[in-house]
C-alpha positions as CSV (number, residue, x, y, z in Angstrom):
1,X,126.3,-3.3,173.8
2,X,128.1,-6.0,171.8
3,X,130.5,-5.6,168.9
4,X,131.3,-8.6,166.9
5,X,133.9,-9.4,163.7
6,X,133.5,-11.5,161.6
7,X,135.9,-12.8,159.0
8,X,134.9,-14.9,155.9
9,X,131.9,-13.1,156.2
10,X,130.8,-13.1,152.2
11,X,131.1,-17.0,152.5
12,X,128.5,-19.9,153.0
13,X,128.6,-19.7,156.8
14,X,129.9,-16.2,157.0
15,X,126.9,-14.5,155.9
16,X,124.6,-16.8,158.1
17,X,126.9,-16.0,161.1
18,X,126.0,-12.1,159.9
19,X,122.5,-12.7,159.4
20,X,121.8,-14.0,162.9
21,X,124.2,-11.5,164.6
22,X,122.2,-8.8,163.3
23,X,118.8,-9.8,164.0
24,X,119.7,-10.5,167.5
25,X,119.0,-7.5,169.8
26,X,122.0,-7.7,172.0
27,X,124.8,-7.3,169.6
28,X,124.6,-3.2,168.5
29,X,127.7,-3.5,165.5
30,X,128.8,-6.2,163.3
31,X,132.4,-6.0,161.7
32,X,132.2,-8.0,158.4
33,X,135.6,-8.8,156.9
34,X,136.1,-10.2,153.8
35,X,138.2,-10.2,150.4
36,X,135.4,-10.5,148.2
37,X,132.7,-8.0,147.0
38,X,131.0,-6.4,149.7
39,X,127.6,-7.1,148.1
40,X,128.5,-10.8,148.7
41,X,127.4,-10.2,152.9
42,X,123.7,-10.5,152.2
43,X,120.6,-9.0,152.7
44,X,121.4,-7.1,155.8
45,X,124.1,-4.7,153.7
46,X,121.9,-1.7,154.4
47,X,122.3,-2.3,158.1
48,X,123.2,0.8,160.5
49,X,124.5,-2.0,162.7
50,X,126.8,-3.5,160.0
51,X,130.1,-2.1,159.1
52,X,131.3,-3.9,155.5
53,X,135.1,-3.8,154.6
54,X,136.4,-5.5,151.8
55,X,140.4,-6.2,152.9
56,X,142.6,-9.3,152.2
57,X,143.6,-10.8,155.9
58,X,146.9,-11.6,154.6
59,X,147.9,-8.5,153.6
60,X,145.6,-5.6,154.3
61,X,145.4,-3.0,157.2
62,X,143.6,-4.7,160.3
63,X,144.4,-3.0,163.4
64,X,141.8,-0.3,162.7
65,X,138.9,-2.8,162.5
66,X,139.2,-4.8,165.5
67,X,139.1,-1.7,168.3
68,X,136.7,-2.4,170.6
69,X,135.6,-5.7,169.3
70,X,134.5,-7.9,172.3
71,X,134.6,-11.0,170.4
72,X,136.6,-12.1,166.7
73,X,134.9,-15.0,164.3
74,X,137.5,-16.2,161.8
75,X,135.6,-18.0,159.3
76,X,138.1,-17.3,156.6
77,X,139.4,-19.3,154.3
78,X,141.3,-18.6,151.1
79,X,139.4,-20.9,148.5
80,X,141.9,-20.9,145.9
81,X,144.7,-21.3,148.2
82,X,143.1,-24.4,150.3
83,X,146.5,-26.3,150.3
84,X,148.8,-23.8,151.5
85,X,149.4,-24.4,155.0
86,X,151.2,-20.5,155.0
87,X,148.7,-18.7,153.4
88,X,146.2,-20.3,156.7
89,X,148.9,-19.8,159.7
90,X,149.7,-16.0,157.9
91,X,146.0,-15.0,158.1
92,X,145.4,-16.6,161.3
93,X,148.4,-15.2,163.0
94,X,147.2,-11.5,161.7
95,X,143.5,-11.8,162.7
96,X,144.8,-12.9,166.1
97,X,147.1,-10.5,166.4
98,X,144.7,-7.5,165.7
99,X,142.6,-9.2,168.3
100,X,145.3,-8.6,171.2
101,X,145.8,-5.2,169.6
102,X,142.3,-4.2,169.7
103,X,141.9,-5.6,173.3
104,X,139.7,-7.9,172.7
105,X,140.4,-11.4,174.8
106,X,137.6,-14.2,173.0
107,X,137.8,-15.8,169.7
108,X,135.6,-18.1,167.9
109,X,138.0,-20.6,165.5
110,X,135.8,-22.7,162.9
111,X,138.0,-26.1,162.7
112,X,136.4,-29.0,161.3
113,X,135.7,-32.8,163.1
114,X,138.2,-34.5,160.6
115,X,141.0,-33.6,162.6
116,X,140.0,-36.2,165.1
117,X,141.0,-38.9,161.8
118,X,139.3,-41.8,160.4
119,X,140.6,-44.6,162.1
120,X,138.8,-48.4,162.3
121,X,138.8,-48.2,166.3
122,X,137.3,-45.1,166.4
123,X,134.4,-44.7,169.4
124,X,131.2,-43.8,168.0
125,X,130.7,-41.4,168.8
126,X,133.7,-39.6,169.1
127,X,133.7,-36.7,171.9
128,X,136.0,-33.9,172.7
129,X,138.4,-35.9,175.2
130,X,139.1,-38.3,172.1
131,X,143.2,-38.0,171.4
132,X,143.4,-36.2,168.1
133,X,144.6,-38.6,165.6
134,X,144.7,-36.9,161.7
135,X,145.3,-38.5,158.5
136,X,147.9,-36.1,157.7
137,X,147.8,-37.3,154.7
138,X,145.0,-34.5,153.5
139,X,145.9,-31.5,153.3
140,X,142.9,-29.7,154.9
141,X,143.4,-31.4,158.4
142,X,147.1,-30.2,158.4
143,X,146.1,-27.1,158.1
144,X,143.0,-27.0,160.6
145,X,145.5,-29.1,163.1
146,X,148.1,-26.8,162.5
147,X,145.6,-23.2,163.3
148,X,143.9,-24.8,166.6
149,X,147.8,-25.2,168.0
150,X,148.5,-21.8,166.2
151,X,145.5,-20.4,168.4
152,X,145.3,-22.5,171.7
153,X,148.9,-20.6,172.0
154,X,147.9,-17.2,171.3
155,X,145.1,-17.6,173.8
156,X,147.5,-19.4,176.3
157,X,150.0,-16.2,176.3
158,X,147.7,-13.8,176.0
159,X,145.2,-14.9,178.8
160,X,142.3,-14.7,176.2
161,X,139.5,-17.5,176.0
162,X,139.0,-19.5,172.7
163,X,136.2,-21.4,171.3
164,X,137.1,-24.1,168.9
165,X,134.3,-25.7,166.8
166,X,134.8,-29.0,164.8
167,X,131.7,-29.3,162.9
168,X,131.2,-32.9,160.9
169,X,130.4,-32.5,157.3
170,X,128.3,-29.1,156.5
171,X,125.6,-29.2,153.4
172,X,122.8,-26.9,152.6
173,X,121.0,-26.0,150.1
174,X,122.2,-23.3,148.7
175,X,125.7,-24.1,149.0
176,X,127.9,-26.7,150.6
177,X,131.5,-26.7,151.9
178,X,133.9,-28.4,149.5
179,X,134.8,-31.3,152.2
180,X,131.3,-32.2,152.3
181,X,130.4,-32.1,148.7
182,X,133.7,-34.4,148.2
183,X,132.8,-36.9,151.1
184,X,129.3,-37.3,150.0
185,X,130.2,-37.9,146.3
186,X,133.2,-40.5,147.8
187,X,130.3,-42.0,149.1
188,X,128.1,-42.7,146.1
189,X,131.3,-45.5,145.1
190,X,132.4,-47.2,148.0
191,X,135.3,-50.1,148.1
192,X,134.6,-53.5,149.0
193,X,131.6,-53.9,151.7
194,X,132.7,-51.1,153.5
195,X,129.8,-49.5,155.4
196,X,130.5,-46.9,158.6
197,X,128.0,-44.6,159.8
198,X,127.6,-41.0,158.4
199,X,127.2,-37.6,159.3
200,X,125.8,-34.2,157.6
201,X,125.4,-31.2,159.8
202,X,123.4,-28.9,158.2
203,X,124.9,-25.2,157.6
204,X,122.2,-22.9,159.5
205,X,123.0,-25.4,162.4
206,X,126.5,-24.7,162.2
207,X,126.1,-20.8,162.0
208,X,124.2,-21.2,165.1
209,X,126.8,-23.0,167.1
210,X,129.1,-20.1,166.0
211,X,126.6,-17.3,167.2
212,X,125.7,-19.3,170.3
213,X,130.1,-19.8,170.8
214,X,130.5,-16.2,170.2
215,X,127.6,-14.5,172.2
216,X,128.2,-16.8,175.2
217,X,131.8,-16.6,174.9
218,X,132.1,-20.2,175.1
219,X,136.4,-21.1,176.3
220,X,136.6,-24.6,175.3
221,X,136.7,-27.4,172.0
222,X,133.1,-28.2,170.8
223,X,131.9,-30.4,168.3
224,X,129.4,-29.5,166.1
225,X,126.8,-32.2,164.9
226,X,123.8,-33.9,164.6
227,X,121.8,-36.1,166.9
228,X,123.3,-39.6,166.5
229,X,124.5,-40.6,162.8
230,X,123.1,-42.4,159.8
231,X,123.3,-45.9,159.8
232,X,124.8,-47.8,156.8
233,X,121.0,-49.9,155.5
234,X,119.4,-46.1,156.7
235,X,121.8,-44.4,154.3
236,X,121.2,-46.6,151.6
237,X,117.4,-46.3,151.7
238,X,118.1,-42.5,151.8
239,X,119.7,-42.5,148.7
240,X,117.5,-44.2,146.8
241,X,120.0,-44.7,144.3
242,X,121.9,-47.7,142.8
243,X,125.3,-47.9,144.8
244,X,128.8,-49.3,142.8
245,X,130.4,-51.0,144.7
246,X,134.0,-51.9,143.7
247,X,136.7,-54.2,144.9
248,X,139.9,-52.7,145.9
249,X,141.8,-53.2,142.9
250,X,139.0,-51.0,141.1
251,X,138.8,-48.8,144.3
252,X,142.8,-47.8,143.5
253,X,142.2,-46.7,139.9
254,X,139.4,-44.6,140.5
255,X,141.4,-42.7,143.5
256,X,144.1,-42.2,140.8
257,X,141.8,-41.1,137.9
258,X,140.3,-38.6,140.7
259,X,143.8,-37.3,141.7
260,X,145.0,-37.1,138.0
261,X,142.3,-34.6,137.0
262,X,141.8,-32.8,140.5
263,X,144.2,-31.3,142.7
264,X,145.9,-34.2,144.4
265,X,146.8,-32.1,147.8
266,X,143.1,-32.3,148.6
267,X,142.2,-35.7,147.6
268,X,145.4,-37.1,149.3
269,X,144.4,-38.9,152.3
270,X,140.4,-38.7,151.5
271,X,139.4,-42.8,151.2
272,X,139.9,-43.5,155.2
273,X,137.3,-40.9,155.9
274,X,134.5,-43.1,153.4
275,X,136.1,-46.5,154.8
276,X,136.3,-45.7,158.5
277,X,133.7,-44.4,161.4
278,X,134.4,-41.1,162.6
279,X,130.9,-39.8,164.2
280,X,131.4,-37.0,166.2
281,X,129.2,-36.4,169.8
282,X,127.4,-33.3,170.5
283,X,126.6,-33.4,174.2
284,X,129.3,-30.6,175.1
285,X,128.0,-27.6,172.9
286,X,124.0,-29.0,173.9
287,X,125.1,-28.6,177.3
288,X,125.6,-24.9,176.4
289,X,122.6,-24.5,175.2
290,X,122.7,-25.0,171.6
291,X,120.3,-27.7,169.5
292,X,120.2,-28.7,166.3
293,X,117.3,-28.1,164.0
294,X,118.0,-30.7,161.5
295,X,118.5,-34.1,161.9
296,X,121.4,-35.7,159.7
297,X,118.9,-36.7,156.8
298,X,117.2,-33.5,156.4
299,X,120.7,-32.0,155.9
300,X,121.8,-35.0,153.6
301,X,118.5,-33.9,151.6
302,X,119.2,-30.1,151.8
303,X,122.7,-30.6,150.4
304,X,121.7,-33.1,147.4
305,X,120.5,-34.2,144.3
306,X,117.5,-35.5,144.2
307,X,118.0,-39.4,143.6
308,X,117.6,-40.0,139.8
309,X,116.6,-43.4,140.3
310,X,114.3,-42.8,143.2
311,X,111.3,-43.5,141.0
312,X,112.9,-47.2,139.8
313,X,111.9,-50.1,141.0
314,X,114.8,-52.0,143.1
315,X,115.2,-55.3,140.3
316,X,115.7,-52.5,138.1
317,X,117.9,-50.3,140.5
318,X,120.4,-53.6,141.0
319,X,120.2,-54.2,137.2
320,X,121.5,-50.5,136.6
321,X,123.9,-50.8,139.2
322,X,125.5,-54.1,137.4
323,X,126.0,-51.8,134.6
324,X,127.2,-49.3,136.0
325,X,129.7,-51.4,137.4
326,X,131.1,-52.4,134.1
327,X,131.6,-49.0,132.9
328,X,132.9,-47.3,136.2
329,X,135.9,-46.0,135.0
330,X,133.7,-43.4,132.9
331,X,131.7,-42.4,136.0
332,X,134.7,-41.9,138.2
333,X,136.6,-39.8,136.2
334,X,133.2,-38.0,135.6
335,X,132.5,-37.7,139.4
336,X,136.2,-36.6,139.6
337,X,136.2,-33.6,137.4
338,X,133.0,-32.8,139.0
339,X,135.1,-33.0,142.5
340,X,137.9,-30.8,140.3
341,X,135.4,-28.1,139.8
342,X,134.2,-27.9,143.3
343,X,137.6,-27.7,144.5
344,X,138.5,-25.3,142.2
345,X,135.4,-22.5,143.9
């Protein structure tokens, strides 16, 4: 008999992780923890297996929930509060606390793979034994930074194992996480001739590398990726669209029309991770048994658009793009109050 929590559990990845935990025939309760509606969990509400609470980690009651828990996801994240580096550590430090209090020793942190930063000497791939390097300059990796010390201490005083995930970008079709909408938009108008390989992890991939973390109780940092990366020409081609690109005089004033109509905490530091490689490996979690059912494209797909100008003919594509050029400042500031709203979720 295995009983799982799950926090975040009305989100994106949350009700995947749900999904899967109660479909599989070893785990007998799921916990599902979240602030919003408890319809938001998904198809499996009805379950005799699924306990729902709707309860704010920062504030709410939590002991009660995680008695007799033998392993605590924390997916959570406060969407409207995604710059506050205290709203993050509070709920973390509560969750985990709850977790020693219920005696449970494993938990399952979701982190992300831009902590490791985009730097020009990167590896490609990056692996898990790469010294962390973050552009502190964005907010998000602060923060994520800031919860893996937060719980490789807990863990370290309280004898309990931890599984860290650092997924690469994360899009799906239904829904996308807010990095990885803004990177692949960044994308679409890149400075100079910059070209470094991509990444896009698709979310049901993600939810089970969580699963697989939690079940196996897996005590270690794992990326979470693709097979190999998409090359720059690849990328293009996959597109199918025409691609601005703009020198670095041009490249400053659209960052600045982007931060003046966004928030500007979580587009600080953005432009090295469109400029500079930072690939992540996956050989650690495929060792443990985990393998990915979508290859980078099919998740670039999944999470997109379909390419307006797929149908053009490439004269016309690079004419387009020439005017497009000449009118950029209207598409950035566009694309940015796009990026606004997506933040904004």
């Amino acid at each position: 008999m295995v009983s799982i929590l799950v926090t975040g559990a009305a989100g994106a990845i949350g009700k995947r992780v749900v999904s899967r935990l109660i479909d599989n025939p070893s785990v007998t309760r799921v916990v599902a923890l979240d602030r919003q509606n408890q319809e938001l969990i998904g198809a499996h509400s009805g379950s005799p297996d699924l306990e729902i609470h709707q309860v704010d980690l920062t504030d709410g009651e939590l002991d009660p929930f995680f008695s007799g828990c033998d392993s605590v996801i924390h997916l959570a994240e406060d969407r409207k509060n995604r710059d506050s580096m205290e709203i993050a550590q509070r709920g973390l430090a509560r969750v985990l606390k709850a977790t020693e209090l219920g005696g449970c020793r494993h938990v399952v942190l979701l982190s992300s793979g831009l902590i490791y930063g985009a730097r020009s000497d990167n590896p490609v791939p990056i692996t898990e034994a790469q010294t962390l390097r973050p552009n502190s300059e964005l907010t998000h990796v602060r923060i994520k930074a800031q919860l893996e010390q937060d719980a490789i201490s807990w863990a370290a005083s309280t004898e309990s194992m931890l599984a860290v995930l650092r997924p690469t970008a994360a899009l799906s079709e239904t829904d996308s996480s807010w990095i990885g909408s803004a990177l692949r938009a960044a994308v679409a108008i890149r400075p100079d001739q910059v070209d470094p390989p991509v990444q896009f992890l698709h979310q049901d991939d993600l939810a089970d590398a969580i699963v697989l973390a939690s079940l196996s109780r897996l005590d270690s940092v794992f990326n979470v990726a693709p097979d190999s990366w998409i090359e720059a020409e690849v990328f293009r081609a996959l597109r199918g669209e025409a691609e601005i690109r703009l020198p670095s005089l041009l490249g400053e004033v659209r960052l600045r029309a982007a931060k003046a109509v966004a928030n500007r905490k979580l587009l600080d530091g953005l432009e090295p991770y469109v400029r500079h490689p930072w690939v992540i490996s996956n050989d650690r979690l495929k060792a443990e048994g985990w393998q990915p059912m979508f290859t980078n494209e099919e998740a670039y797909v999944a999470g997109s658009a379909s390419p307006l100008l797929s149908s053009i003919g490439p004269q016309r594509r690079q004419e387009l793009a020439l005017g497009l050029a000449g009118t950029a400042g209207v598409a950035v500031l566009g694309g940015a109050m796009w990026l606004a709203r997506r933040s904004a979720r």
